[in-house]
Short mmCIF file of the C-alpha atoms (twelve columns), coordinates in Angstrom:
data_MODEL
# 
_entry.id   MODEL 
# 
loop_
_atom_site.group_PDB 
_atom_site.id 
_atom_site.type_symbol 
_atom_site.label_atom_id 
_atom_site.label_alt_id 
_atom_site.label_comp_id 
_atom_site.label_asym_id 
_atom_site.label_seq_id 
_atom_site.Cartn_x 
_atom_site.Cartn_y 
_atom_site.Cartn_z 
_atom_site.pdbx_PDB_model_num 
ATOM 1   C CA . UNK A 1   17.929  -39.034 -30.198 1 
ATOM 2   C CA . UNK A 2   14.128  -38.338 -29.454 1 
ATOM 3   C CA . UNK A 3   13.490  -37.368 -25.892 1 
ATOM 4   C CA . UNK A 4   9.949   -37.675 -24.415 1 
ATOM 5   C CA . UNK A 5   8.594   -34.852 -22.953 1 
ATOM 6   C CA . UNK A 6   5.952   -35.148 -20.530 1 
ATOM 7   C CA . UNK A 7   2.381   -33.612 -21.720 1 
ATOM 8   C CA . UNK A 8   1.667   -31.017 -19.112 1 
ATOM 9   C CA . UNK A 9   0.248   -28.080 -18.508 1 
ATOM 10  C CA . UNK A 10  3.059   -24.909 -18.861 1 
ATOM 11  C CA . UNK A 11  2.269   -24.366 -14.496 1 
ATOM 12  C CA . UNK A 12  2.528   -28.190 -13.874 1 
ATOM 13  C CA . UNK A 13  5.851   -28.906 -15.865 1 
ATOM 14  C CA . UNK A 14  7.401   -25.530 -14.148 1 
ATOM 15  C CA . UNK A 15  6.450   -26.716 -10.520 1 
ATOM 16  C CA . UNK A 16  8.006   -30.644 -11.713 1 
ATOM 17  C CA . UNK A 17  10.907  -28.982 -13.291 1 
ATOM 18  C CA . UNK A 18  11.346  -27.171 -9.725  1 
ATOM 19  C CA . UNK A 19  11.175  -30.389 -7.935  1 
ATOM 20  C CA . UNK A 20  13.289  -32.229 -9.971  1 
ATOM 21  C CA . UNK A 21  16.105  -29.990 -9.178  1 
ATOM 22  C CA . UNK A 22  14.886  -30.025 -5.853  1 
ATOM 23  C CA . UNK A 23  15.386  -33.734 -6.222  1 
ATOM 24  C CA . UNK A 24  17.685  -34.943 -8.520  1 
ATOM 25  C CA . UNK A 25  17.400  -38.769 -9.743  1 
ATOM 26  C CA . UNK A 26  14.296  -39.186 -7.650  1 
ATOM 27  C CA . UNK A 27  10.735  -39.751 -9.081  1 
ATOM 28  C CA . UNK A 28  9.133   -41.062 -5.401  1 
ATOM 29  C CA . UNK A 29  10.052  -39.432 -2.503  1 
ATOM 30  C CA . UNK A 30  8.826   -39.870 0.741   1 
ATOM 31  C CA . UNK A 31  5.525   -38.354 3.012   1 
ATOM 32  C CA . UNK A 32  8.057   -36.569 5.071   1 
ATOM 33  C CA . UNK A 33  10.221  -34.618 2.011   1 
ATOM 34  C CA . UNK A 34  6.640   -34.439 -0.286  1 
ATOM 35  C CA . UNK A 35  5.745   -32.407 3.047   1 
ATOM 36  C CA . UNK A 36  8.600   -30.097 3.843   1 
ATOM 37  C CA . UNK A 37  7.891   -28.725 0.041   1 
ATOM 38  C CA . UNK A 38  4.430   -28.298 1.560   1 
ATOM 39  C CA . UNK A 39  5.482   -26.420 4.754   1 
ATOM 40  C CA . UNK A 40  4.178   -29.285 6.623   1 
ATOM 41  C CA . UNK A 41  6.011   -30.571 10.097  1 
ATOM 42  C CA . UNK A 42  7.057   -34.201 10.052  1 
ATOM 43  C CA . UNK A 43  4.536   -35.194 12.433  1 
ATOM 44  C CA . UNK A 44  2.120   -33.312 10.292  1 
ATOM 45  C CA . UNK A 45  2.998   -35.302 7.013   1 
ATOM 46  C CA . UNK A 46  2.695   -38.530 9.073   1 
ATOM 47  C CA . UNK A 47  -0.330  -37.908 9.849   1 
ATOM 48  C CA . UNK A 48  -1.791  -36.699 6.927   1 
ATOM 49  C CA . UNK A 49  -0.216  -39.729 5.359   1 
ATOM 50  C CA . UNK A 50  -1.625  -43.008 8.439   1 
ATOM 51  C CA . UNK A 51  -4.955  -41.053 8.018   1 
ATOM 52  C CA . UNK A 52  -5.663  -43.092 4.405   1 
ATOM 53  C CA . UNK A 53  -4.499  -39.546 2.351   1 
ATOM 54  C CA . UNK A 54  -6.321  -36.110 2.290   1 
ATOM 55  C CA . UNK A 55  -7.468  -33.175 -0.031  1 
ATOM 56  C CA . UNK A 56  -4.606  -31.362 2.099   1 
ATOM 57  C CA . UNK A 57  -2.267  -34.026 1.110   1 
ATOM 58  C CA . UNK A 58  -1.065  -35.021 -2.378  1 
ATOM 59  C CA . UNK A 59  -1.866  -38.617 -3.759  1 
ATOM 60  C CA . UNK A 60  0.943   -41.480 -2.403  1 
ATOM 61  C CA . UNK A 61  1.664   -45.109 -3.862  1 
ATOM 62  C CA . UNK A 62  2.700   -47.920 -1.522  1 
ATOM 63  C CA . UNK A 63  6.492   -49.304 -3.391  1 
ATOM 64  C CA . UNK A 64  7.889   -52.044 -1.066  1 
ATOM 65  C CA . UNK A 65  5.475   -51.746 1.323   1 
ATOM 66  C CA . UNK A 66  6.584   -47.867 1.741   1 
ATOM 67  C CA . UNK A 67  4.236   -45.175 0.965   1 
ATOM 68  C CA . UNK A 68  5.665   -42.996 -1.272  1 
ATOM 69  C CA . UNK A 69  4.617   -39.766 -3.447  1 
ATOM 70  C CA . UNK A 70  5.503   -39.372 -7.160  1 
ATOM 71  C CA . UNK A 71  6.789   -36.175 -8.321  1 
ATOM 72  C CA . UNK A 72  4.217   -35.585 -11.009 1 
ATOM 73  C CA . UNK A 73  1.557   -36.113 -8.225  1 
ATOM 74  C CA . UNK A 74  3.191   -33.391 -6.098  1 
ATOM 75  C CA . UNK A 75  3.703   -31.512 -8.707  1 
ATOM 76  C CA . UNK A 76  -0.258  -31.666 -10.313 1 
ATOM 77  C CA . UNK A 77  -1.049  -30.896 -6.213  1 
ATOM 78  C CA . UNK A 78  0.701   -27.782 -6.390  1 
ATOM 79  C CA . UNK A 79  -0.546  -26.426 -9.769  1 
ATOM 80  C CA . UNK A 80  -4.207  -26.737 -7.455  1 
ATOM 81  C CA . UNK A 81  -3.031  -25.014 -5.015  1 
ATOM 82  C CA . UNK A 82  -1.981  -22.060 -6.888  1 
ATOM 83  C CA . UNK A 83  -4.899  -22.130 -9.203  1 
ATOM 84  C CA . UNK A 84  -7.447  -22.382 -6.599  1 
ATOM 85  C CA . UNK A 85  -9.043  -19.298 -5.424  1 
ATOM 86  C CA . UNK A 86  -9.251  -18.603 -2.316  1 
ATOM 87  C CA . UNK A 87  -12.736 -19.347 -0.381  1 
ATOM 88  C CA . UNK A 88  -12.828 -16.710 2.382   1 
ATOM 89  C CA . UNK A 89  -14.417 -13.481 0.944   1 
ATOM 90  C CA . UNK A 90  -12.993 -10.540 1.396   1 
ATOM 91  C CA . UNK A 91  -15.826 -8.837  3.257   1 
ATOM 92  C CA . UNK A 92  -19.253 -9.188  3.994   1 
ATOM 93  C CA . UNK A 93  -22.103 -9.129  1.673   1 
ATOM 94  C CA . UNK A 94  -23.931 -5.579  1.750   1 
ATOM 95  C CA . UNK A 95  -26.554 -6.176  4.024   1 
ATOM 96  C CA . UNK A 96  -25.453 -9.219  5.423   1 
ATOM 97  C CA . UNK A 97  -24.694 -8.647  9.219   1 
ATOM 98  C CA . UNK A 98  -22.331 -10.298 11.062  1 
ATOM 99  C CA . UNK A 99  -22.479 -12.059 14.437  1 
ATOM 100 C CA . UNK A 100 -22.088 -9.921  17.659  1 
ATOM 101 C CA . UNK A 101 -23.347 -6.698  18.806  1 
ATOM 102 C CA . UNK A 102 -22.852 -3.913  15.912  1 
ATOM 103 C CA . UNK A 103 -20.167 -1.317  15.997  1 
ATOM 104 C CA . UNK A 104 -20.776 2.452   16.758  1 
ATOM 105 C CA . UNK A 105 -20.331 3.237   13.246  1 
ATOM 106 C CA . UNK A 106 -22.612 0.330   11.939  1 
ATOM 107 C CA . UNK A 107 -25.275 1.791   14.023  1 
ATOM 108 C CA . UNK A 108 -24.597 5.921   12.849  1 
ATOM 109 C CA . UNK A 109 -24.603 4.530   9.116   1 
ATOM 110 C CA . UNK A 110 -27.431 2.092   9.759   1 
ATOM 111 C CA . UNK A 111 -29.482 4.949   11.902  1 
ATOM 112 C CA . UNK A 112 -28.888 7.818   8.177   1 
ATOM 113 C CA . UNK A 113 -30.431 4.916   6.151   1 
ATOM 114 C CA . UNK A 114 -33.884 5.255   8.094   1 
# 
């Protein structure tokens, strides 16, 4: 017999092969499950969910009249997360100063420039 295999990306058909343990037989689950994978409280996933779906959210389908989130959509949503770098630098750009009043030692190294 030929089985189909899905055409993913190695990261995306690891994280879908961890959620399909996770949850066996089941291609939708709901806001609230797609959400404790996430971390996210059930309030939380609710309303990340009534707001019409977020970037902070993966992609749902409505399937009688229930919204719902497929697997392969959680599973594509966490292959961004963990291929995303992450936005907040790491410190300051030289010369770059930062709000508020500068520490002693900004001022000693700033003050052996001149």
């Amino acid at each position: 017999m030929d089985q189909h295999h899905l055409a993913l990306p190695h990261t995306v058909a690891a994280h879908f092969n961890f959620l399909t343990q996770q949850f066996p037989g089941k291609l939708l689950i709901t806001p609230v499950e797609a959400g404790g994978v996430l971390g996210f409280s059930k309030p939380a996933s609710y309303k990340r969910v009534c707001n019409g779906g977020r970037q902070d959210f993966p992609k749902f389908v409505i399937c009688s009249g229930r919204k719902m989130v497929r697997l392969i959509d959680l599973a594509e949503y966490l292959d961004r997360l963990t291929n995303t770098p992450s936005t907040t630098p790491s410190a300051p750009a030289h010369g770059k100063r930062t709000r508020g009043r500068p520490t002693k030692a900004e001022q000693i190294a700033r003050a052996q420039q001149k």
